[in-house]
N, C-alpha and C positions, 0 to 999 in steps of 0.2 A: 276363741283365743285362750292360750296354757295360762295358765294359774305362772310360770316360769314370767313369760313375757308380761303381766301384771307387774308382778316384781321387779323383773328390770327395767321397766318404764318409769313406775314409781322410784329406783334410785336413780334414775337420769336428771328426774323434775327436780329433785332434792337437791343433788348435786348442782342443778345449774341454778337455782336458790342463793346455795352458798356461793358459788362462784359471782354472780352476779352482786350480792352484797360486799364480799374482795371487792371486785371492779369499785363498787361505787365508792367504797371507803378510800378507796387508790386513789383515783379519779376525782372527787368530790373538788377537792382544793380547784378546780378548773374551772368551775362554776365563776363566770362575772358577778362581783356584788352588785346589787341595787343601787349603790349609792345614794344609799334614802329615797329611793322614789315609793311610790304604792305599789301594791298587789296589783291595780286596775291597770296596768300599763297599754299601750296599744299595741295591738299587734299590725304588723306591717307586712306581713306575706306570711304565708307557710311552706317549707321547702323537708326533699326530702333526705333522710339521717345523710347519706351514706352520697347523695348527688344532690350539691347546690345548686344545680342547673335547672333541680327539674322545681316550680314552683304553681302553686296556686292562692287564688284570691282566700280560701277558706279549708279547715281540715278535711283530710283526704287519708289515702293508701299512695306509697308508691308504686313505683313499677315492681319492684323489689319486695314489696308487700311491709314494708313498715310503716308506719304511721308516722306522716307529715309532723313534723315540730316547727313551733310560732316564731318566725325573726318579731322583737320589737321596733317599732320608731325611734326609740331612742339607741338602739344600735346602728340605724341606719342614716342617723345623724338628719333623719327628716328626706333623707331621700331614698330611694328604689335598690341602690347595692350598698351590699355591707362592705366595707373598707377595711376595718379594722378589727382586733381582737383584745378582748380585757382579760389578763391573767394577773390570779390573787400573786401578790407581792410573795408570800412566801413560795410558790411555785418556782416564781422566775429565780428568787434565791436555789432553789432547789436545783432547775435546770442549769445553772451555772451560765446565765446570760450576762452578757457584758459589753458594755459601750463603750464610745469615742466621741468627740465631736467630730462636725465638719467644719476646719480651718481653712485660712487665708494665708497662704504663704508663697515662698520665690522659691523653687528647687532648682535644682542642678542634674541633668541627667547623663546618662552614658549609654553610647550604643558595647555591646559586648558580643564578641564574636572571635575566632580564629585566622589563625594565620600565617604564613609559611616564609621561611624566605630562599630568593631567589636572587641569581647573581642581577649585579647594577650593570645593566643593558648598554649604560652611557659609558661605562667605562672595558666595554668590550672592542676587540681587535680582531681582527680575523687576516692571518698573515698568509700573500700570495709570494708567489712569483710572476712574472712578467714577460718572461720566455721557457718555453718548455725546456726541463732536460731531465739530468736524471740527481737523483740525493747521491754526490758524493763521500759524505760524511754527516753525522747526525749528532750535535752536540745536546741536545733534548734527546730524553729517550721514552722518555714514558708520564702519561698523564698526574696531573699534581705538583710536578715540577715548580718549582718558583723561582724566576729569572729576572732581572733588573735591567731597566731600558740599556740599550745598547749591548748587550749580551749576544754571544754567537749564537744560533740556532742550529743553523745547517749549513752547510757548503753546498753549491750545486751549480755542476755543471751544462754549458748550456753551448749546443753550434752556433747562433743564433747572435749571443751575447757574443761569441770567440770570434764571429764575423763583424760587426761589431766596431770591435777593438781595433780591429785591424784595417780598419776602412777611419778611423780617429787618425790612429796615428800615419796612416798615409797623407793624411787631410794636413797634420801640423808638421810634417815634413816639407809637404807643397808650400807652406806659407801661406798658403788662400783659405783668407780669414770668414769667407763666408761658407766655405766648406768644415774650416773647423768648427764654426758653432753651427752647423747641423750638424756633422755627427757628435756633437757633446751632448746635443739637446736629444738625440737618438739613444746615447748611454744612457741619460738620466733617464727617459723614457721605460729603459728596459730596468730599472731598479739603481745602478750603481751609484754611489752614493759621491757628496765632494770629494772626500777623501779617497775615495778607491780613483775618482778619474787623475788626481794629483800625483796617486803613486804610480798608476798608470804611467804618466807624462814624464816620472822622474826616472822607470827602469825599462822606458822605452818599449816591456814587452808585455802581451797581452796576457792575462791573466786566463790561468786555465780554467781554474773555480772563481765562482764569487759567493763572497757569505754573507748567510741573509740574518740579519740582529734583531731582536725584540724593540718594537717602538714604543715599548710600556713597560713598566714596571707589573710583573703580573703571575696570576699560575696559568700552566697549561690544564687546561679545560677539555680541549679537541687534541689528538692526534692523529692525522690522517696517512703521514709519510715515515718509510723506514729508511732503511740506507739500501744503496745502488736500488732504489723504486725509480718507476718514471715520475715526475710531475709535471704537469697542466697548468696552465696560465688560469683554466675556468673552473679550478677547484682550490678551497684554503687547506695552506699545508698545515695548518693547525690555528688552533682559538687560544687571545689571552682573555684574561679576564683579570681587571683589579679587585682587591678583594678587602681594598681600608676602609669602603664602604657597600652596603648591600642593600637590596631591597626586599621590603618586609611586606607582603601580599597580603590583604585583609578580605575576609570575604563579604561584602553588608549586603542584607536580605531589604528587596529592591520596596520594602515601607518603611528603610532607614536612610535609602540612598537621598532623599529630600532635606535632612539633618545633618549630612556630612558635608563641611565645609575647609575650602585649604586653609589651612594654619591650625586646623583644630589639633587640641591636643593628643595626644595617645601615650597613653602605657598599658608596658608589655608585659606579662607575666608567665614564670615557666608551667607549663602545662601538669609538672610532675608536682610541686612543692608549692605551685600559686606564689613562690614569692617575686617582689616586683625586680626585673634583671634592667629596665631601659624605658627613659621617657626619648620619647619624638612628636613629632608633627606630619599632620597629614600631608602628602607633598602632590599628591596627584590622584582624584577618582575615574576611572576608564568611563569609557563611554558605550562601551560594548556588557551585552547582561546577559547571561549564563543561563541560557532557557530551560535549561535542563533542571537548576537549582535554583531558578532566579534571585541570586546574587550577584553583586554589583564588585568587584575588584577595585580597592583602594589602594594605593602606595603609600609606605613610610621607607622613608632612608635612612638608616642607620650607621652609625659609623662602629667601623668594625676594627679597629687600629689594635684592637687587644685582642683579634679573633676569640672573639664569643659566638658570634654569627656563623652558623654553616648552611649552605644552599641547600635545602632537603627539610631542617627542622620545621617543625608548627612551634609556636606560643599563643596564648590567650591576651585579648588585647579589647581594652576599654577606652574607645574612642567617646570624649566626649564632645556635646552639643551644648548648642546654645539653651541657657537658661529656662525654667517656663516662670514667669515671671506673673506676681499675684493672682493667681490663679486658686480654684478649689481644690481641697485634696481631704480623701478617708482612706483610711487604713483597707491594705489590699484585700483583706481578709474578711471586709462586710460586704462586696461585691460579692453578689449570687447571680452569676452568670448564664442564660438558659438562651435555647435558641433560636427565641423570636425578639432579647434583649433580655437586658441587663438591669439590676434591679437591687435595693437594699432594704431592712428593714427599719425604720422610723422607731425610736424611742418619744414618745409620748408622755410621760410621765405616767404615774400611777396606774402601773402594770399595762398601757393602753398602748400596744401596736399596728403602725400600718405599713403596709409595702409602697415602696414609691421608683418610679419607673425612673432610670439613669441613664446619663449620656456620656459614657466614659472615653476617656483618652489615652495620655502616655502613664508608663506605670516609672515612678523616677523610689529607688528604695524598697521600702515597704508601702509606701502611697502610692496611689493611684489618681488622677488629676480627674474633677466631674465638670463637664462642659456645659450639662443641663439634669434639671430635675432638683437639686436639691439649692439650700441658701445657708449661708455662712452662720454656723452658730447651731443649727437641727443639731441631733444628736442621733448617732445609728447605732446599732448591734454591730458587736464583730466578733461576740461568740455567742452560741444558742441560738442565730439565725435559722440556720437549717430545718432544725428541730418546731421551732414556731413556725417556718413557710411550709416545711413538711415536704412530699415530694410531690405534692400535685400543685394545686394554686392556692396563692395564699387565703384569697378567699372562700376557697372547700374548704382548707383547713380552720380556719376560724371558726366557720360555721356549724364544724365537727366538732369544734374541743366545746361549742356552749352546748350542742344539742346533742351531747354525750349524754348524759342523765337523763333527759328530757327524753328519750328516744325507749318506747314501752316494750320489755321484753316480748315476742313471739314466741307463745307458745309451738313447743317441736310437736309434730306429730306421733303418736304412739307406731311404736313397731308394731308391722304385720298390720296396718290400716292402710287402707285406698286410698291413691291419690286422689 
């Protein structure tokens, strides 16, 4: 071996020398006090630095080749696993850990989700004819339109209707009163209205057009017909639609649809500014779910008499639920979520940590409601959690921050020697 590789083995040792006295000065603070007990303490297992898992009755090598370190009995609280972790009080000052209690209180929740509106279905029309003919005149012309009940629409002529008329007034020329009220009940049949059979009767001749009027106050929505077009008895020649009130489509993700109840309340907010534009009530949840997004379709009605409302928009919209009422609750932020459950860390008092297994529920604010696992009055972490669970289990990591020091450097092998 060179005289070279000598020398740079010798400044590896040195340097991991110094290195490792850093660590331990760094590190030192992590050490759990004695709490006055003796030197003679028991030991209670040996496990190894780096895997809590792997353990034996007496000292040993791991798999890893470092040297087993001693759990006490007294961290083992007299039983087989270690639960917990003690960090020196100024540490946890250091890591910036910081608690909360777990309270007893009534929250108020809201489901929060989107939503669109879409015309009011109840107050749609859909205007026929009753005999074919054709659009003599078109007094609508084009989609948008806004027209008032009794409003002309169209004229339209029809042979149908002109035969018709003229089989009426045959009938109250005869005098034969059972002939006149069928064919009256025949006009009515085919659309015409009181007043067209009256002026009928008064100028004696049939009418060449008949016009057909809006029976709503409404916009046109549908346009199907132009002028001199045929039309169909089995097609609408157009759609109204009222527009003083609209419906406002919600979409709830179907682990909310169980909370949404009619009468609950809702408000709407705009999508752009979040500011609130509209309170309503939930008026109706469908019963049909959207497999595609499994969401649940709710209704609110809104009244639109100062058109704010246009059929197309989204708003954000916080339907609220039924209270949860004296129940427990910790702040969202001590929940450490993992994916075999859910879990927080216990404040102990003087520096003494343990993880304790949760059964969480709805999250109403910044709380989170616990169903199981903890009692009214414990105290948790809701910052510096992470940091003391670490990313493995919180019992590895315990186990690591005491048997940090404890754990005897290996020496490296010199360069240029066999494995």
């Amino acid at each position: 071996m060179s005289k070279k590789t000598y020398i740079f083995g010798g400044l590896l040792l040195i340097m991991g020398v110094v290195v490792g006295a850093l660590v331990g000065r760094q590190f030192g603070e992590w050490r759990p006090s004695d709490d006055g007990l003796s030197s003679e303490r028991e030991i209670a297992y040996w496990v190894a630095p780096m895997d809590p898992e792997f353990r034996r009755d007496g000292p040993g090598v791991s798999p890893m080749g470092m040297s087993l370190v001693p759990v006490y009995a007294d961290e083992t609280g007299g039983g087989n696993t270690y639960e917990g972790v003690k960090i020196d009080p100024r540490v946890v000052a250091n890591i910036g850990v910081k608690t909360a209690p777990v309270i007893r209180a009534t929250k108020s929740s809201v489901i929060r989700t989107v939503a669109s509106v879409a015309f009011n279905e109840k107050d749609t029309v859909h205007v026929h004819v009753r005999a074919s003919g054709w659009i003599e005149k078109l007094h609508v012309r084009a989609r948008g339109e806004a027209v008032s009940a009794g409003d002309p629409l169209f004229d339209v002529y029809s042979p149908e209707l002109n035969t018709a008329q003229a089989e009426y007034l045959q009938a109250v020329s005869s005098d034969r009163k059972g002939l006149v009220r069928s064919a009256r009940e025949r006009l009515i049949g085919l659309g015409l209205s009181q007043s067209d059979i009256e002026q009928l009767e008064k100028s004696n001749i049939a009418l060449s057009t008949m016009t057909v009027r809006a029976p709503i106050k409404g916009v046109v929505t549908v346009l199907n017909v132009s002028e001199q077009a045929r039309i169909t008895a089995d097609k609408p020649a157009l759609t109204l639609v009222d527009l003083d009130t609209v419906w406002l489509i919600a979409d709830v993700f179907e682990l909310d649809i169980p909370y949404v109840t009619r009468g609950a309340l809702v408000k709407i907010y705009d999508v752009n500014t979040n500011a609130q534009v509209a309170v309503s009530t939930v008026d109706y949840s469908y019963p049909d779910l959207n497999m595609q997004t499994h969401t649940n379709p709710v209704r609110v009605v809104l009244d639109n008499t100062g058109d704010l409302f246009r059929p197309g928009q989204f708003f954000k919209v916080d339907i609220e639920r039924a209270p949860i009422e004296n129940a427990l609750f910790v702040p969202s932020s001590a929940i450490i979520r993992l994916g075999d459950g859910n879990r927080v860390i216990l404040a102990e008092g003087n520096g003494r940590f343990r993880p304790a297994a949760v059964i969480i529920s709805e999250t109403v604010g910044e709380f989170t409601q616990i169903t199981g696992g903890l009692t009214e009055g414990e105290t948790v972490v809701v910052g510096g959690q992470f940091l003391i669970d670490s990313e493995s289990s919180f019992q590895g990591a315990s186990v690591r921050l005491i048997a940090a020091e404890a754990a005897p450097v290996t020496k490296m092998p010199e360069m240029g020697s066999n494995q």
